[in-house]
C-alpha positions in Angstrom: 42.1 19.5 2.4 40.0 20.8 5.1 37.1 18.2 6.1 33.7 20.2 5.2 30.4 19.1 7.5 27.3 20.4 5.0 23.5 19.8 5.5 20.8 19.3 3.8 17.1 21.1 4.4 16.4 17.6 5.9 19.7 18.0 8.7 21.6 15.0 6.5 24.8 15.3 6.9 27.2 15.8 3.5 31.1 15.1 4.6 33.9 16.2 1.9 37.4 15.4 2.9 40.9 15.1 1.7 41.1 10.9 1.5 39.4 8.2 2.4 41.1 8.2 6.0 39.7 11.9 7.0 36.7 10.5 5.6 35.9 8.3 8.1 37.2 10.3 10.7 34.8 13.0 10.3 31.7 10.4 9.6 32.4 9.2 12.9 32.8 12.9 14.4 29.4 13.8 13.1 27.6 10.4 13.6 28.6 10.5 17.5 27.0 14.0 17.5 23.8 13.1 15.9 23.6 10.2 17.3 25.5 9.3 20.8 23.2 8.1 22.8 22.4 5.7 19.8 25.8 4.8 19.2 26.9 4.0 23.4 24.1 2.4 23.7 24.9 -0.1 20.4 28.2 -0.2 22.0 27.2 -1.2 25.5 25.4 -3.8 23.4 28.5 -5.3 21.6 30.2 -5.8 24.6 27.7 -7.1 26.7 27.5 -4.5 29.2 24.2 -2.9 28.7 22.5 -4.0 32.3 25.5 -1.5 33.7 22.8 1.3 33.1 20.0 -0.1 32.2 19.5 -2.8 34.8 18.1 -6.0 34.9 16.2 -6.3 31.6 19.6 -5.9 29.6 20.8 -8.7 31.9 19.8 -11.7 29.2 21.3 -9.8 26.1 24.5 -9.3 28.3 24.8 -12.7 29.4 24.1 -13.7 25.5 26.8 -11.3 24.4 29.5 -12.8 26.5 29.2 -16.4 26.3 28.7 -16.1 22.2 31.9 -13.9 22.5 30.8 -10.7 20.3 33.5 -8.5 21.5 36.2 -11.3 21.4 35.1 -12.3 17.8 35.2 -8.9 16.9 38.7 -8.4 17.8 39.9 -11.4 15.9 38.3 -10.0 12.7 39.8 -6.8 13.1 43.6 -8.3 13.7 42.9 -10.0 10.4 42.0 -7.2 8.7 45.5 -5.6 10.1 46.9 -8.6 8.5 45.8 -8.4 5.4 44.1 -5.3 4.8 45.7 -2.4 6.4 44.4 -0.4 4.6 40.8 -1.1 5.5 42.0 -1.3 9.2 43.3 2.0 9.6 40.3 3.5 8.3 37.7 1.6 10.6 40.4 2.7 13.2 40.4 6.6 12.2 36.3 6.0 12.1 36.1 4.9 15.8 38.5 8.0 16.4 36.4 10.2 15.1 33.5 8.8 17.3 35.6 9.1 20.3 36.3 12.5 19.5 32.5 13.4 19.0 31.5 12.0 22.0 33.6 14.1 24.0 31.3 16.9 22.9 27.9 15.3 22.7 24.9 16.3 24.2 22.5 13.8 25.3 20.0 14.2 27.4 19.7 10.1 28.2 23.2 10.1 29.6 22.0 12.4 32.6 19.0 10.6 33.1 21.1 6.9 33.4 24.1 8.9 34.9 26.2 7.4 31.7 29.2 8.8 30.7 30.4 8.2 27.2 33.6 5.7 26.7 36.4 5.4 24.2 35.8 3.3 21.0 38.3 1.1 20.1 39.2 0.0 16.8 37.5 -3.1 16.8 34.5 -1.7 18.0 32.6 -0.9 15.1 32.8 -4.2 13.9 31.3 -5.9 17.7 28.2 -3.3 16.8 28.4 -5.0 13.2 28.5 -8.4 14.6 25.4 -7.6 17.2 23.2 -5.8 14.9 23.2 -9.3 12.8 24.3 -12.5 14.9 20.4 -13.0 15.6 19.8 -12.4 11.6 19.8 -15.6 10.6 17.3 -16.8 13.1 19.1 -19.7 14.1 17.1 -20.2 17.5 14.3 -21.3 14.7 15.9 -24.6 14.9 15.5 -24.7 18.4 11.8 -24.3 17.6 11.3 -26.8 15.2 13.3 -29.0 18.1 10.7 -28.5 20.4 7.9 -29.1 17.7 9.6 -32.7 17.1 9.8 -33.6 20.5 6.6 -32.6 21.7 4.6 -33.3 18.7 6.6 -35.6 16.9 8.7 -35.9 13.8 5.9 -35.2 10.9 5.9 -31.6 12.8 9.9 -30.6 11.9 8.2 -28.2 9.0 4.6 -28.0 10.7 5.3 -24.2 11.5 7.5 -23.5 8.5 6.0 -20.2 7.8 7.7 -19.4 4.6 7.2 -16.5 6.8 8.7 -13.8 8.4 11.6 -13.2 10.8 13.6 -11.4 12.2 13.9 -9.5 9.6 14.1 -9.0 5.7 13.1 -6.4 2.6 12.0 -5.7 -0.6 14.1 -4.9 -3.0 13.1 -4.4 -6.7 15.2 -3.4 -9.9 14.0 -2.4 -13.4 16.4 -2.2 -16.3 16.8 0.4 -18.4 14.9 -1.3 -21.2 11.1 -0.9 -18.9 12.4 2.8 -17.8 10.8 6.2 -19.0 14.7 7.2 -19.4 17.0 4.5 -20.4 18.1 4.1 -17.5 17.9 1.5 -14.6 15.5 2.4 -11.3 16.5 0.1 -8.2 14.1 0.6 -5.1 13.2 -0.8 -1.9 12.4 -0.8 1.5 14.6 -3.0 4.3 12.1 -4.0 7.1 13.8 -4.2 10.6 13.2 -3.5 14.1 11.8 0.3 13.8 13.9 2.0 16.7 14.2 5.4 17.6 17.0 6.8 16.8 16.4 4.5 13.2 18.6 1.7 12.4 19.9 3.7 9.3 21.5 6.9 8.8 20.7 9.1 5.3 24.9 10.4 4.8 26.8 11.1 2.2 30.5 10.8 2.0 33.0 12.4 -1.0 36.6 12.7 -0.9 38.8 12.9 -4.3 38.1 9.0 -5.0 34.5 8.5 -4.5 31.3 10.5 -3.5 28.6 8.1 -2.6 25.4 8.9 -1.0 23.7 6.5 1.3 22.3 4.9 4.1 24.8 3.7 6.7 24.2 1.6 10.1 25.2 4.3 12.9 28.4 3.1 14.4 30.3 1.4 11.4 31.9 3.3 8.8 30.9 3.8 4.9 27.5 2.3 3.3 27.4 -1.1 3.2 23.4 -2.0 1.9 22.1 1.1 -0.2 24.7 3.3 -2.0 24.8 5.5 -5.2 27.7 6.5 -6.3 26.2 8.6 -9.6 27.6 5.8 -12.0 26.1 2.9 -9.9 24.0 1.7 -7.2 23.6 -1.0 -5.2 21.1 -2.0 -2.4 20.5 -5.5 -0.6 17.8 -8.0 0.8 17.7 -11.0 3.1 18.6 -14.1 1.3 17.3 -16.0 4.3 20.3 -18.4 4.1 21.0 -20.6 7.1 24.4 -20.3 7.8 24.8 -20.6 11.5 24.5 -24.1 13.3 23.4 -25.1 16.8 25.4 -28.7 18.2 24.4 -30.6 21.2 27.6 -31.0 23.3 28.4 -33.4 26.0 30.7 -31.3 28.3 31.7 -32.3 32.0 34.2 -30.7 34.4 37.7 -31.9 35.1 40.4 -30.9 37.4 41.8 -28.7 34.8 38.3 -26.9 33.8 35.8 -28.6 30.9 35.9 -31.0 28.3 33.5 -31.3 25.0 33.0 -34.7 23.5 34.7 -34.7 20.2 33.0 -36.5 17.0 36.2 -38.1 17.2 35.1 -40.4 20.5 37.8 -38.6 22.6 37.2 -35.7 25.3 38.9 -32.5 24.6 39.3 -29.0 26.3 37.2 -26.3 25.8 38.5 -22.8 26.6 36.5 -21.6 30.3 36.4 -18.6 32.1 34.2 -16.5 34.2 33.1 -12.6 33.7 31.5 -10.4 35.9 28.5 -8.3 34.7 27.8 -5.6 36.6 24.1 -4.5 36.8 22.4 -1.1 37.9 20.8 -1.1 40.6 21.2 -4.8 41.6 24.3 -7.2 42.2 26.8 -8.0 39.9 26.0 -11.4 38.0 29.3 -13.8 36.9 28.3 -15.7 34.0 30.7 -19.1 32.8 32.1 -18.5 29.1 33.0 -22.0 27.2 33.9 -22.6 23.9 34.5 -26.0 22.7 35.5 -26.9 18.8 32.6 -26.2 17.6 32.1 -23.1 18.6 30.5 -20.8 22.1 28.2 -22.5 24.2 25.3 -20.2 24.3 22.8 -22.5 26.5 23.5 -25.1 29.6 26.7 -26.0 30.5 28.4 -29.3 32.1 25.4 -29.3 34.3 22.7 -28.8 31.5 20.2 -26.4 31.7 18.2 -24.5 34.3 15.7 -27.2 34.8 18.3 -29.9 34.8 18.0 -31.1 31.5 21.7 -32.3 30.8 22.0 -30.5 27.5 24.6 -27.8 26.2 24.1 -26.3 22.9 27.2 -24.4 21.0 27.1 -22.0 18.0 29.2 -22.1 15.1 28.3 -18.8 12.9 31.8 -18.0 10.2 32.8 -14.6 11.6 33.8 -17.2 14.4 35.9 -19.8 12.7 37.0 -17.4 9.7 37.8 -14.0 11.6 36.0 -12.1 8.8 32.9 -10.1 8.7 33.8 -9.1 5.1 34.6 -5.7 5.7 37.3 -5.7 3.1 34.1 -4.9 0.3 33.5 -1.4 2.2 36.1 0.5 0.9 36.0 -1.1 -2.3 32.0 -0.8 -3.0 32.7 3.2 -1.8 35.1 3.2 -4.5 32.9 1.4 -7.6 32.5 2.8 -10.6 30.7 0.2 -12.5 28.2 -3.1 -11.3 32.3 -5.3 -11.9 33.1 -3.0 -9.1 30.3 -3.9 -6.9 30.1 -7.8 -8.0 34.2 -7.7 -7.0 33.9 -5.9 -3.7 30.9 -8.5 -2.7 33.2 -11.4 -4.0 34.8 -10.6 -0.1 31.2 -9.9 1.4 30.2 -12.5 5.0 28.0 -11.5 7.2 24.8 -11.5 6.8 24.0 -13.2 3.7 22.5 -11.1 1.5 20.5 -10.8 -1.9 22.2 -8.0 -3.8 20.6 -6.1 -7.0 22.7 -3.4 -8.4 22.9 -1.5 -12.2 25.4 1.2 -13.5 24.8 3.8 -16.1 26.3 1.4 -19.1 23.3 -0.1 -18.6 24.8 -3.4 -16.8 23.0 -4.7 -13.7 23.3 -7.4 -10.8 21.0 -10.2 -8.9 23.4 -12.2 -6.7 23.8 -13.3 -3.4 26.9 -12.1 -1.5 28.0 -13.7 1.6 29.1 -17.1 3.0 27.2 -20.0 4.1 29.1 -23.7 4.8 28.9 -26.8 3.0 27.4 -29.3 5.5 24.9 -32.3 6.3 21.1 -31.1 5.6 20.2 -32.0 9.1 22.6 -29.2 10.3 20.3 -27.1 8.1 16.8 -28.0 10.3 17.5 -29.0 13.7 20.4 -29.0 16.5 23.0 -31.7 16.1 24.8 -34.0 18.0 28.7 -32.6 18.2 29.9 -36.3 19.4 28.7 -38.0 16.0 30.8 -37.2 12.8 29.4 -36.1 9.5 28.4 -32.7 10.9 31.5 -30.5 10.0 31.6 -27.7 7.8 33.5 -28.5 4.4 33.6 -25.3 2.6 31.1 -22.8 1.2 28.5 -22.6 -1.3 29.1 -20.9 -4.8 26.5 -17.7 -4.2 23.8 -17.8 -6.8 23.2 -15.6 -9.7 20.5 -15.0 -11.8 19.5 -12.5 -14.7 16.7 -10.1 -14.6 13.1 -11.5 -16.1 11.6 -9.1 -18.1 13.7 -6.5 -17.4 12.7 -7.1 -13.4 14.2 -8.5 -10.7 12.7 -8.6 -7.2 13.7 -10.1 -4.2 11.5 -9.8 -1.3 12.5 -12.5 0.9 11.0 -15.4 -0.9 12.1 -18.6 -2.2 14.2 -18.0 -5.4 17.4 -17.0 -6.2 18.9 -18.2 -2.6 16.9 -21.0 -2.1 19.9 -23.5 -2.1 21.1 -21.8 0.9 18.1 -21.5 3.3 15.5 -23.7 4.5 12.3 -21.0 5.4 11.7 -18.1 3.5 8.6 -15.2 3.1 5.7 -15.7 1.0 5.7 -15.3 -2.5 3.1 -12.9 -1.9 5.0 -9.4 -1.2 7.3 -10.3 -4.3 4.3 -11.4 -6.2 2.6 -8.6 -5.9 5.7 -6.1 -6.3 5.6 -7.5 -10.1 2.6 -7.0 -10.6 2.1 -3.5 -9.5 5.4 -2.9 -11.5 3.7 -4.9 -15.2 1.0 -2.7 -14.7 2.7 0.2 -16.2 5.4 0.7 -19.2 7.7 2.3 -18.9 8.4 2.7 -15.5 10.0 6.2 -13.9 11.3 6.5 -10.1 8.4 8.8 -9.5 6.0 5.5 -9.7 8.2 3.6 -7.0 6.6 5.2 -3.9 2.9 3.9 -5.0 4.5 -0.1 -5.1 6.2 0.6 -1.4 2.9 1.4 -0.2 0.6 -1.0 -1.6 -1.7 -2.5 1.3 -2.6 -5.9 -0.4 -3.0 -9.0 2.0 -3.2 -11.9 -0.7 -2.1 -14.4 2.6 -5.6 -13.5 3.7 -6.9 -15.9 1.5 -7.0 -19.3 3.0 -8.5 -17.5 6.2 -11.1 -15.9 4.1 -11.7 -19.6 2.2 -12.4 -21.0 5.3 -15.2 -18.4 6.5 -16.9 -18.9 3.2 -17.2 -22.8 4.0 -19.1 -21.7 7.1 -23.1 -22.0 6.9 -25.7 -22.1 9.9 -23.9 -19.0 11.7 -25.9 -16.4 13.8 -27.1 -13.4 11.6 -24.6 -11.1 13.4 -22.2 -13.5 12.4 -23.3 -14.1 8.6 -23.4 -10.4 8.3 -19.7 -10.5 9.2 -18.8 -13.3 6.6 -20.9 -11.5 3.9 -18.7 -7.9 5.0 -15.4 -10.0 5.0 -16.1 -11.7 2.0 -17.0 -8.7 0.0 -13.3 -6.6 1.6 -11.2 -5.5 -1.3 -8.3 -7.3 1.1 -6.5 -3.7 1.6 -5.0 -3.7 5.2 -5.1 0.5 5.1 -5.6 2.5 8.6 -8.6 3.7 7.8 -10.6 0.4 6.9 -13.5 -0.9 9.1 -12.8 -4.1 7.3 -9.3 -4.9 8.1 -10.1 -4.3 11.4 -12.4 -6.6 11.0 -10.3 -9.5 9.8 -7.3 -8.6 11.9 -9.5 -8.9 15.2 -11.0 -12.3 13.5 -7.2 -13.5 12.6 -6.4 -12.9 15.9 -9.1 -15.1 17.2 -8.1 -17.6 15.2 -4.7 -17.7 16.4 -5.7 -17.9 19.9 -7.7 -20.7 20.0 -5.6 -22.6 17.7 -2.7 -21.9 20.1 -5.4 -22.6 23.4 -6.0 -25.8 21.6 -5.1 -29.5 23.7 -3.3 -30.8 20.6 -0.6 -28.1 21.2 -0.3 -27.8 24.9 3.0 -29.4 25.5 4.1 -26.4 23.2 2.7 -23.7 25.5 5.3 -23.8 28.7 8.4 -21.6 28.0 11.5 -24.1 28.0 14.5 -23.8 30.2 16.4 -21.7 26.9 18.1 -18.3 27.8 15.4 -15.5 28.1 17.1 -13.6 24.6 16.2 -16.7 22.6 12.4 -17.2 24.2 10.9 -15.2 21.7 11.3 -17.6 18.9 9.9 -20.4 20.9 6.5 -18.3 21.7 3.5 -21.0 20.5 1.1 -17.7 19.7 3.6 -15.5 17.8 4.4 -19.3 16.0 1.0 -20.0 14.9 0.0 -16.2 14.1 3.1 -16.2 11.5 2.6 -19.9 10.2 -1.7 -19.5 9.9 -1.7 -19.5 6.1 0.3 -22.7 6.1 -1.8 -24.1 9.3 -4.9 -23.4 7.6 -4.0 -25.5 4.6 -1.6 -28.3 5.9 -2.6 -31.6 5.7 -2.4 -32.4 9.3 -2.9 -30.5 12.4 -2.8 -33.1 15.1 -6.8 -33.7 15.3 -7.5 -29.6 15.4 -11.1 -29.1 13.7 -10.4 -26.2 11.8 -13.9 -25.4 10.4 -14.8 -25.4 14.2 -12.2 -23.0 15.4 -13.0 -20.6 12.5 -16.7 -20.7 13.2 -15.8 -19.8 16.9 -13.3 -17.1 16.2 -16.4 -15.8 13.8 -19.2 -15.9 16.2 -16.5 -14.3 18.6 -15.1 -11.5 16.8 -19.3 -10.9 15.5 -20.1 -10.2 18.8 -17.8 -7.8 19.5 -19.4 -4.0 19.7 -18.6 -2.4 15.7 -21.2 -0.1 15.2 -24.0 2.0 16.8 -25.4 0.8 20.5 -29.0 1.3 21.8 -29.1 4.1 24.4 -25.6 5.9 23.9 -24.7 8.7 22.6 -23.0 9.6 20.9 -22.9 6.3 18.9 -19.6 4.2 18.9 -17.7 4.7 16.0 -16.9 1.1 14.1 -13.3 0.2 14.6 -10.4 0.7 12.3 -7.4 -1.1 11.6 -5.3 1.8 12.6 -6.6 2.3 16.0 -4.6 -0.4 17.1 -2.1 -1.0 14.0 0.6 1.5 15.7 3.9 2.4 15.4 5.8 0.6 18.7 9.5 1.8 18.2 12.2 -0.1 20.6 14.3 2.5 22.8 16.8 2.2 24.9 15.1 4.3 27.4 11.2 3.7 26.3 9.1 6.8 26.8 5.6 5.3 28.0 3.8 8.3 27.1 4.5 8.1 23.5 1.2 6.9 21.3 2.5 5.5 18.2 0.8 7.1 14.8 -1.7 4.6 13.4 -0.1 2.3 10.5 -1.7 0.9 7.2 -0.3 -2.4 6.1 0.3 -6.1 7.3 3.4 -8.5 7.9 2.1 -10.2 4.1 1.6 -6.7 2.3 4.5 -5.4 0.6 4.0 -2.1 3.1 5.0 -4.7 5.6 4.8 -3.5 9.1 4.3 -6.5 11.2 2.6 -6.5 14.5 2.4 -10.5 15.7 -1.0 -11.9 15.0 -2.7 -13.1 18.0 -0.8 -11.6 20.2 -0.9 -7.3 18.9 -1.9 -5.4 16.4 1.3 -2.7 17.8 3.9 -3.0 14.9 7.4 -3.1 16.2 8.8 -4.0 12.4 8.7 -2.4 9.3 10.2 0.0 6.4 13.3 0.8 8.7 13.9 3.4 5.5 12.8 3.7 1.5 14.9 4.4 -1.2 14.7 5.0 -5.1 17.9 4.7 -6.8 18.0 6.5 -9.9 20.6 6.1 -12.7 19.5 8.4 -14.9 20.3 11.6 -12.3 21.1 11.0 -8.8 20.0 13.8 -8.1 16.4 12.7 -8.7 16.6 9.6 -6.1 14.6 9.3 -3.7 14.8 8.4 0.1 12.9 8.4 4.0 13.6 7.5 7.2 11.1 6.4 9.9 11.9 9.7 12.1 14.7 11.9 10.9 18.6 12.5 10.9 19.1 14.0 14.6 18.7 11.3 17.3 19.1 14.0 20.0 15.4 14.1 21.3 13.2 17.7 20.3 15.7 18.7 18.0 14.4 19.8 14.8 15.4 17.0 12.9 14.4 14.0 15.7 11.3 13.0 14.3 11.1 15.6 11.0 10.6 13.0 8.4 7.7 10.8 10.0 4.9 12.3 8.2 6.3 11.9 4.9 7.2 8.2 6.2 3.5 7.5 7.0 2.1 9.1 4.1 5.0 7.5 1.7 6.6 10.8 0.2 10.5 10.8 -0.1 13.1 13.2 0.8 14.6 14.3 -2.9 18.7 13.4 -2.3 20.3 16.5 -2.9 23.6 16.6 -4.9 24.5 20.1 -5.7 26.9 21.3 -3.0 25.5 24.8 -3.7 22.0 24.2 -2.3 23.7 23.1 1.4 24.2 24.9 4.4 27.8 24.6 5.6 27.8 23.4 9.5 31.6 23.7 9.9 35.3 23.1 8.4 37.6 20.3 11.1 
């Protein structure tokens, strides 16, 4: 059978091949030509070579890349698969074919202007993009944090910034049986919140070949839909479970004649595997960096010599794709070809990386909450903090069972919170975003997919409470002040665009944040430490205390801060600020609103510093959760990275958006086509009926 290329009025791509194999070829084919400067650029990424044409600020992701040994990793999972799933392997391989073959042909206007010129993808490589996308998922430079909390501040401080708050990333995921539903049928929706980037993280596709058609959202440079899928008998989509399942060990290394030894927990010194590569940066010299990997795992900070400031620490990273050589890619075929929610719950049986909460139902009317994914059996202090690699009783000993649980009132919903996966994790979100989620969704029965977009939307900040306590507590303020606490006090707590108010609390949050971070009591947190530049962002005090402040706010102890003082400052502060109408101009100021600085900041590759981000409703706490960092800006970098209603009554009538559109070739007509209906939150229908596309081309 001839591979068919269709599209949809939206420019989604619709492949129909022969098998599986052809499949994946042509995915690839059409994924490189929509998306190549996306897809080298993710590549470039994986193997650690990204300052090669972007210069010196890829030069800590690069260094990163190689000494936690991404591309090898990758290759060792991929030989396994060879091994013992052929099958699988030859269609990843016929997948990066097909993206080789693309890029022969693509036309991107960012190669010219970095003079790059598009390389081969190797078999393996779709699973390095895999393994970068995610091997910063689980947050595990958190631990460094709460490191650096104890010894500055001391132990009582190990949770002091435990946000149950958010990360790098996470979702909301929500799925109502058929027993709440308008039809019979089960409803799954959601929204995954990641780094928004331009081209988007996820790519609306759909794949059918004799054994399967599935329509989905796929991550641009690996093959087949591995989070959100409908296959017309079942769906599936995925959150965050927020496990920890990567661990950070002190190592003692020093140098020998024959290279570098680790101090085993065994009281002996063994070898660790050393060697030197040479990253070659635009514009600037080449930089070698010194690769070591002792038993534990890649050394990712210091060395024999310690770190940059001469503190004589290493630390190593043991994450599974590393000791196991599987990323789980042996569930991709399988979920393509499911059926049934068995099918799904067996293909996830082989699910690793990352560790996610799964919620699926099938047209029998059988649904899903589980977790899929593997996290090791070991000590609790592994869990919190770094370890020492030279002391036993810090080994891994096998994995967790993955939890299950069964739908409460015909609703589950996961949205990051501590729940179903709390046996695997040690911080998770809020309660708030999955709090609220049920409640919007008790408020009516029976539900339809046409009332999902009206929950992804919803603007509620219930986190804005404790703040809000504490400025009713104040008395004696200025009147420009008290007017302010009388205005806050009366807000309906809606973070929307257009609201004077949340402006008004966001500028007062901010405040807040500030001069808690300013404060004495935390100053030894304030100076960057001698970590690689990648992993500084997690051990930033502001972005720390902006993210934690509910939990601040109300902790018992906060190291002699006066609270009631610092929220009385930040009042009188942000109440001073011009909002309304000044004496002798015209015309008048207009009062702030949120979205005049709440804007859409998408990461590129190549950024484009003329581009003014649309204004944005919603808050890192509401379930429309694009996050700016309190404190620090009000410019949201994270957020619904796509929506999706899954509808098992008729496909046909599901639902899905992108932040910008299909086409990540800049001004073509699909680049950015979808971004009103994003911002408004209307959904693309999901076409079905081969009939209603446009055939591109046969290959």
């Amino acid at each position: 059978m001839t591979t068919e290329i269709y599209r949809d009025t939206w420019g989604i791509p619709h492949l129909r091949a022969g098998d599986a194999r052809e499949l994946a070829r042509a995915q690839g084919r059409v994924t490189a030509r929509d998306r190549a400067w996306q897809l080298e650029v993710e590549r470039h990424r994986a193997q650690g070579t990204s300052a090669s044409f972007l210069g010196p600020e890829a030069l800590s992701w690069d260094r990163f890349a190689r000494r936690v040994r991404l591309e090898d990793t990758a290759q060792r999972c991929y030989a396994r698969l060879e091994d013992t799933d052929p099958e699988t392997a030859e269609w990843i391989r016929a997948y990066a074919d097909g993206v080789t073959e693309g890029l022969t042909a693509a036309d991107a206007p960012e190669f010219a202007r970095v003079g790059l010129v598009p390389g081969r993808w190797e078999p393996w490589t779709p699973l390095a993009v895999w393994l970068s996308t995610h091997i910063l998922f689980a947050g595990f430079p958190a631990k460094l944090w709460r490191e650096e909390a104890v010894r500055h501040l001391g132990p009582d401080a190990v949770g002091l910034f435990a946000t149950d708050g958010p990360g790098t990333s996470g979702s909301n995921g929500w799925l109502v049986g058929g027993e709440r539903t308008t039809t019979g049928q089960a409803v799954i929706a959601g929204d995954p919140h990641r780094f928004i980037e331009n081209p988007g993280v996820y790519q609306q596709i759909r794949l059918a070949c004799p054994e399967f058609d599935v329509v989905g959202l796929a991550v641009p440079g690996v093959p087949g839909i591995a989070h959100f899928g409908h296959t017309g008998t079942v769906a599936w989509a995925i959150t965050n479970a927020m496990a920890d399942y990567q661990d950070l060990y002190r190592e003692r290394l020093r140098r020998t004649g024959a290279g570098v030894e680790a101090l085993g927990p065994d009281g002996h010194w063994h070898r660790a595997t050393r060697h030197t590569e040479l990253i070659r940066v635009a514009g600037a010299e080449p930089v070698e960096v010194e690769v070591i990997e002792t038993d534990r795992g890649p050394v990712v900070a210091g060395g024999p010599e310690g770190l940059d400031d001469g503190t004589p620490l290493a630390l190593s990273l043991r994450y599974p794709p590393r000791v196991t050589a599987d990323l789980g890619f042996g569930a991709l075929l399988p979920l393509l070809r499911a059926r049934r929610v068995a099918d799904v719950d067996r293909a996830l049986d082989a699910w690793a990386e990352p560790v996610n909460v799964v919620q699926a139902a099938d047209t029998e009317g059988a649904v899903l909450h589980r977790v899929a994914g593997r996290v090791p059996v070991r000590a609790e202090a592994n869990r919190v903090r770094l370890v020492p690699a030279w002391e036993p009783g810090h080994e891994w000993t096998g994995w967790h069972p993955t939890p299950r649980a069964d739908l409460t009132d015909g609703i589950a919903v996961m949205a990051n919170q501590r729940g179903l996966a709390a046996p695997l994790g040690v911080e998770f979100a809020p309660p708030h975003r999955a709090d609220r989620i049920r409640a919007l969704l008790d408020r009516r029965r029976p539900l339809s997919a046409a009332d999902m977009p009206a929950v992804h939307t919803d603007t509620h900040l219930a986190s804005a409470g404790p703040l809000l306590e504490a400025v009713a507590a104040l008395d004696g303020l200025t009147p420009r002040a008290a007017a302010l606490r009388d205005r806050l006090l009366g807000w309906n707590r809606r973070m929307d665009a257009d609201s004077t108010d949340a402006a008004r609390f966001a500028a007062l949050r901010g405040a807040v944040v500030r001069r808690i971070a300013a404060h004495p009591a935390l100053a030894a947190l304030t100076g960057p430490p001698a970590y690689p530049e990648v992993l500084l962002p997690w051990l930033a005090l502001a972005p720390r205390v902006g993210f934690a402040l509910e939990h601040l706010l109300r902790a018992e102890k906060l190291y002699g801060i006066d609270r009631p003082a610092v929220v009385r400052a930040a009042l009188e502060e942000t109440a001073a600020e011009p909002t309304g109408p000044a004496e002798h101009e015209a015309p008048a100021p207009v009062d702030p609103v949120w979205g005049d600085t709440h804007r859409l900041a998408p990461w590129q590759a190549l950024p484009d510093p003329s581009y003014t981000g649309p204004a944005l409703s919603g808050d890192h706490d509401c379930v429309l959760c694009t996050s700016g960092v309190p404190g620090l800006t009000d410019l949201a970098a994270r957020g619904p990275a796509a929506r999706y209603v899954w509808d098992l009554a008729r496909r046909e009538d599901s639902r899905w958006v992108v932040p910008f559109g299909a086409d990540g070739v800049p001004g073509a007509p699909h680049h950015r086509d979808q971004l009103p209906l994003w911002l408004a939150g209307d959904l693309v229908p999901v076409v079905t009926d081969w009939d209603r596309l446009e055939k591109e081309t046969d290959v």
